[in-house]
C-alpha positions as CSV (number, residue, x, y, z in Angstrom):
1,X,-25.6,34.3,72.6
2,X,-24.9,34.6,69.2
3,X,-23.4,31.5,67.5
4,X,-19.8,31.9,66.1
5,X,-19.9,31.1,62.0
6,X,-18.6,27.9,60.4
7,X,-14.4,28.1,60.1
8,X,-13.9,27.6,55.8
9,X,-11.8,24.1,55.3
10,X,-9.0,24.9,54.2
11,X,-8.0,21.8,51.5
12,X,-4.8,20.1,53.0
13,X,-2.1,18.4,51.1
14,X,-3.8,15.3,51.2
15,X,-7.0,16.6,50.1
16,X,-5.3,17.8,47.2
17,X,-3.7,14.5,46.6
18,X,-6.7,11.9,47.3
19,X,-9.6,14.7,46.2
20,X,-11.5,14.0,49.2
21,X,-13.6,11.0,50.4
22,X,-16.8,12.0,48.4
23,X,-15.2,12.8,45.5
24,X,-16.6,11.0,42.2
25,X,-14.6,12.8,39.8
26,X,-11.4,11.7,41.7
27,X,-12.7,8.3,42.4
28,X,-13.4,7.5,38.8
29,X,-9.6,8.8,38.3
30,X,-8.4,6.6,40.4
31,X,-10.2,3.7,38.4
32,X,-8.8,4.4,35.7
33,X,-5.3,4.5,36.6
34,X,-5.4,1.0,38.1
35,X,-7.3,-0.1,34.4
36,X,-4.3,1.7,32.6
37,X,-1.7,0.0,35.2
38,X,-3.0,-3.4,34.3
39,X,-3.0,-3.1,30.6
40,X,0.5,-2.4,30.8
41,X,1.8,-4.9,33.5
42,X,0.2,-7.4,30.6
43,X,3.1,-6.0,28.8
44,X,5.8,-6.5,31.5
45,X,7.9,-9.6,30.3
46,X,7.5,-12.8,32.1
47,X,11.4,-13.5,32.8
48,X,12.3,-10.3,33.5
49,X,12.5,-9.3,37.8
50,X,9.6,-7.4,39.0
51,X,9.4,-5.4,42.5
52,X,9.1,-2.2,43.5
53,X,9.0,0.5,42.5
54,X,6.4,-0.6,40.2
55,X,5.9,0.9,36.6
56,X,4.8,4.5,36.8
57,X,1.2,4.2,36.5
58,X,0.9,0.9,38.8
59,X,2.8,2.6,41.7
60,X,1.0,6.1,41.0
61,X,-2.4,3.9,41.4
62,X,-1.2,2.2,44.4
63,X,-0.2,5.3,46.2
64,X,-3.3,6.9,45.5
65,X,-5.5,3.8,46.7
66,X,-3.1,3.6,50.0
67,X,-3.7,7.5,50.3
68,X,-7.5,7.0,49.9
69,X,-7.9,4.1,52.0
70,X,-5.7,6.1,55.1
71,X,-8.1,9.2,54.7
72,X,-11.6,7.8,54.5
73,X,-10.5,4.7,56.9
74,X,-8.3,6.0,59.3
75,X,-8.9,3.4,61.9
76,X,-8.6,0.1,59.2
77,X,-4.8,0.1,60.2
78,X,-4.1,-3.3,60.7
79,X,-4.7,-6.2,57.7
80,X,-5.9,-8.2,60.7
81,X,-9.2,-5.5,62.0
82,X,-12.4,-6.4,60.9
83,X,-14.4,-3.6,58.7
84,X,-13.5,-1.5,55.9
85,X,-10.6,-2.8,53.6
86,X,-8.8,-1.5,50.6
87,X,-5.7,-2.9,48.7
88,X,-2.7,-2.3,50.0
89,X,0.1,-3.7,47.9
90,X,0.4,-4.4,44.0
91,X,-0.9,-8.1,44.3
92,X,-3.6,-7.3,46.8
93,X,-4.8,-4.8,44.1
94,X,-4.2,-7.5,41.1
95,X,-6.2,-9.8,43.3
96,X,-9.0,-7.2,43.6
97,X,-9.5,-6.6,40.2
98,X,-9.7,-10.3,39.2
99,X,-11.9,-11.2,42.2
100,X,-14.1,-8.4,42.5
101,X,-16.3,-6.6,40.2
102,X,-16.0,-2.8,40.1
103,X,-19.3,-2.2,42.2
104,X,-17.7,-3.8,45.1
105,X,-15.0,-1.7,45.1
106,X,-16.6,0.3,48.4
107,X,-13.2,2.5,49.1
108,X,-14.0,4.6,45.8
109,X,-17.4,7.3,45.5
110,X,-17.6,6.1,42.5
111,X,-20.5,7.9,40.3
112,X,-23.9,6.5,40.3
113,X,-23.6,4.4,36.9
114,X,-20.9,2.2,38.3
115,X,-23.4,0.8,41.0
116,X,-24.8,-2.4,39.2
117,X,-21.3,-2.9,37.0
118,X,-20.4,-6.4,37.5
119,X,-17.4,-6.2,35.1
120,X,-14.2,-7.3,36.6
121,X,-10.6,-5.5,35.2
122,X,-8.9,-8.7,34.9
123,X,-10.4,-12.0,33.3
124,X,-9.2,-15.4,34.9
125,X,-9.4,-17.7,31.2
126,X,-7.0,-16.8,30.3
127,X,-5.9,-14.3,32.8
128,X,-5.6,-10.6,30.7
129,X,-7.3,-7.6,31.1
130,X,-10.8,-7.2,30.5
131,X,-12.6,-5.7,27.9
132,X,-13.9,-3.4,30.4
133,X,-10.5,-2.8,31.7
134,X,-9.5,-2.2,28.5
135,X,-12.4,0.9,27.7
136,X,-11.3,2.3,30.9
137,X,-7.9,2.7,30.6
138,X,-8.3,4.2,26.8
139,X,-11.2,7.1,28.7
140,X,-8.4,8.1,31.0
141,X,-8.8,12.0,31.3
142,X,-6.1,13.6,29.1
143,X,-3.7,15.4,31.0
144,X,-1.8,17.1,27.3
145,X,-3.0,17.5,24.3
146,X,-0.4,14.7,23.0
147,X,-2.0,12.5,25.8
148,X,-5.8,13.3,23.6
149,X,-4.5,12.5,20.4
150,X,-2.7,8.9,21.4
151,X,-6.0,7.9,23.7
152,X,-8.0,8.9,20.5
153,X,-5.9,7.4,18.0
154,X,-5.8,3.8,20.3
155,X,-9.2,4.2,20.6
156,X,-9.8,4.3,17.3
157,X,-7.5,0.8,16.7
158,X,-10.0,-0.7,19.6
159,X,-12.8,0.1,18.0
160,X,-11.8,-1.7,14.6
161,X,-11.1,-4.8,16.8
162,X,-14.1,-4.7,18.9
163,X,-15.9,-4.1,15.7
164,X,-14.4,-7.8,14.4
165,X,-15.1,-9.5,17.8
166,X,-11.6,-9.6,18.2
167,X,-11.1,-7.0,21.5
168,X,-8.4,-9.4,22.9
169,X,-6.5,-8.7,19.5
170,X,-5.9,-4.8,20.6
171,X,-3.4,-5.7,23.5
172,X,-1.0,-8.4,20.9
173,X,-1.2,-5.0,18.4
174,X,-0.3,-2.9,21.4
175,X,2.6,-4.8,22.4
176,X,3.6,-5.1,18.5
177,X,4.1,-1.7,18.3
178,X,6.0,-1.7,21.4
179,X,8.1,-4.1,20.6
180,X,8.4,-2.0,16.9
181,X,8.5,1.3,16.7
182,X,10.6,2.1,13.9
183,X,10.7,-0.3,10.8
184,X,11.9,0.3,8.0
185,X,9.8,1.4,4.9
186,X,10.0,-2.2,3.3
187,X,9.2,-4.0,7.0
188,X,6.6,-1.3,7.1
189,X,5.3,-2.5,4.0
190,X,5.4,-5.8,4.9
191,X,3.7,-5.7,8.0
192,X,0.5,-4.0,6.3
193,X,-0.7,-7.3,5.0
194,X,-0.1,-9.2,8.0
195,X,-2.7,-10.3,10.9
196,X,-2.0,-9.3,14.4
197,X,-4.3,-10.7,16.7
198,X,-7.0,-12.0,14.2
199,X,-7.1,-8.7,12.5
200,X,-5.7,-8.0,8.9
201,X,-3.9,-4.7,9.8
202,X,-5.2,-3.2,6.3
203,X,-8.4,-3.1,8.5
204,X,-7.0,-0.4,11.0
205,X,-5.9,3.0,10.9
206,X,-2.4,2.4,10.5
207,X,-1.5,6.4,8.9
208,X,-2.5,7.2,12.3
209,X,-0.5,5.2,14.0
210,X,3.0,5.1,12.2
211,X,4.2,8.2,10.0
212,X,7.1,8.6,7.9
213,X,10.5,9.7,10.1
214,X,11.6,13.4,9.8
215,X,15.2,14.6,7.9
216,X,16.0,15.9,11.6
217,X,16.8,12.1,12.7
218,X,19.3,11.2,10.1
219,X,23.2,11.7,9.7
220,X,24.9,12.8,6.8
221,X,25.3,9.2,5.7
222,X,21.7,8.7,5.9
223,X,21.5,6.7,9.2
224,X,19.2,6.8,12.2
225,X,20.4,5.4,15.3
226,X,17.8,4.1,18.3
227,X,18.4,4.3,21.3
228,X,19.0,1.4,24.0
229,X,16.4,2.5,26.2
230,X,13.0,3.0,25.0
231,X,13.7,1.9,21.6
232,X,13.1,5.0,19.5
233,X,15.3,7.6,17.5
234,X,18.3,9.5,18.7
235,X,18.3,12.9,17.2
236,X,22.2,13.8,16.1
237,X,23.6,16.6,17.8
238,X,26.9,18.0,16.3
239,X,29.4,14.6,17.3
240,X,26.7,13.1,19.4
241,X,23.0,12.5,19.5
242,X,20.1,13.3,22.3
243,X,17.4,11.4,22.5
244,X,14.0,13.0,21.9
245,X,12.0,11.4,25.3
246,X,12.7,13.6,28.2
247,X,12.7,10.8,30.8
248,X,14.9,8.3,29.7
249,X,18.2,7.4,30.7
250,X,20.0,8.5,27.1
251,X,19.3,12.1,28.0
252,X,22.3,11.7,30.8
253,X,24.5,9.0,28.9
254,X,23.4,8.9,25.4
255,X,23.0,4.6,24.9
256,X,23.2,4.3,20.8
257,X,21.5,1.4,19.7
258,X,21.4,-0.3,15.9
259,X,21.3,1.7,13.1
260,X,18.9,2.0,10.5
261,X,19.3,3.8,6.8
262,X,17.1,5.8,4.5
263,X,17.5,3.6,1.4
264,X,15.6,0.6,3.0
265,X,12.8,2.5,1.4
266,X,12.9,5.0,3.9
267,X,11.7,4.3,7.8
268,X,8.4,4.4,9.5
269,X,7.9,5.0,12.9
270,X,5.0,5.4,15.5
271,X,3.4,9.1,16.0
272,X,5.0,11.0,18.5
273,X,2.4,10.7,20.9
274,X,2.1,6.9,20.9
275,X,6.3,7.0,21.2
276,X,5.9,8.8,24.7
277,X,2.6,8.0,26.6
278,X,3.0,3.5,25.0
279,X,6.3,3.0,24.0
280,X,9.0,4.6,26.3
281,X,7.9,4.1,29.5
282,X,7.5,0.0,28.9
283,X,10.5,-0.5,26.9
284,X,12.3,2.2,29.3
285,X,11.3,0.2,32.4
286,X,12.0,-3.1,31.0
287,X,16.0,-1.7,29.7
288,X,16.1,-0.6,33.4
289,X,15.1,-4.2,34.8
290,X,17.1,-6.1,32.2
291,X,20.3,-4.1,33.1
292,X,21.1,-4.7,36.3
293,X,18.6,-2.3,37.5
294,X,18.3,-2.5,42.0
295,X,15.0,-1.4,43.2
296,X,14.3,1.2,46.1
297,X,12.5,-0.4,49.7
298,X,9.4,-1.3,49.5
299,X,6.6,1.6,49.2
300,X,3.3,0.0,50.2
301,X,1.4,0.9,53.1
């Protein structure tokens, strides 16, 4: 009796969406998101409500873990069975990466390397993310080629902090340029001789971070109005103005912000790049949690 061949797996939804049990490349995905959802929940501000849903990356992270977990522990329902566990809510998964270092994270294949790493993504004094956290997050895989050139360009203002022994310094110039991302050209000018986080920011590649704002944001009168939500430049459109991120809130209701004018010796802003991937999506979440915002039921498993 002749044996019957091997049926093909077919790759299910969930295969598609966890990348399999064994998976390394998906695994070391994963890892990456949770490093780029810590660095920016450092940025989330500390009076401002916080549930879920989380910030993009921090509930994408989470629902992948929770997706993981389900497919290569299927019977580790309960928080109360002994065996296999894996994170299951945001501060389960905080916990984890201030308690544990990245070797012990058993619920990821991670690849080979990442046996012996005792680095943990969050340090405790003070609490922040890690330095290792940090080089993660800034090797996540590019998804656009605008994604490659702001992970290069960051990279590049790490590097010339690391270089100073001043890594902790990147996340206060990271949430400078959150918290700025137009000036204008005197502010700009300004800021060039200042120190943000122990680094004289003559000593970083600042021409390829900021660049000088394009004709197409100004109106006749020479103004450039931001926008409410993430904070950058409304683009004037006949009587109105549409702002230039395609997922924030302006694009339904435009939300004009102040105004800014050409002959403050001009205005600076971030590259665009840095404006979508950094700068929207924390000052967009933190407009929606500052306004009134009501978050959806709970999404952990």
């Amino acid at each position: 009796m002749t044996e019957s061949p091997p049926q093909e797996h077919k790759p299910t939804t969930l295969d598609d969406l966890v990348g399999g049990p064994y998976n390394e490349k998906a695994s070391l995905q994963v890892l990456r998101m949770v490093a780029q959802a810590v660095v920016d929940l450092a940025e989330h501000p500390r009076n401002t409500a916080f549930g879920p849903p989380y910030p993009l990356m921090a509930q994408s992270a989470l629902d992948r873990i929770c997706l993981l977990g389900a497919y290569r522990y299927p019977n580790a329902v309960s928080r109360h069975v002994s065996g296999p566990r894996y994170p299951r809510g945001l501060t389960e998964l905080l916990a984890w990466c201030r308690d544990r270092p990245v070797s012990d994270w058993y619920f990821l294949e991670l690849p080979e390397e990442f046996e012996e790493v005792t680095d943990r993504l969050i340090e405790s004094d003070p609490l922040r993310p890690s330095s290792f956290c940090l080089r993660l997050s800034l090797g996540m895989d590019p998804s656009t080629p605008h994604r490659e050139v702001e992970k290069r360009v960051m990279q590049e203002v790490f590097d010339a902090y690391q270089k100073q022994g001043k890594e902790e310094g990147y996340l206060a110039f990271r949430r400078s340029i959150i918290d700025t991302p137009v000036m204008t050209g005197r502010d700009f000018s300004l800021q060039r001789m200042s120190v943000i986080g122990g680094v004289h920011l003559q000593d970083l590649p600042m021409k390829h971070v900021y660049t000088e704002v394009h004709d197409k944001y100004f109106d006749p009168t020479g103004g450039a109005a931001t926008c409410m939500h993430c904070g950058l430049l409304l683009i004037p459109k006949g009587s109105s103005s549409v702002c230039e991120v395609s997922f924030c809130p302006s694009r339904e209701q435009v939300a004009v912000g102040p105004v800014l004018h050409r002959d403050e010796g001009g205005l600076h802003h971030v590259i665009r790049p840095i404006r979508e991937f950094v700068v929207a999506p924390v000052r967009i979440d933190r407009s929606a949690r500052t306004s009134g915002y009501v978050p959806s039921p709970d999404r952990e498993l």
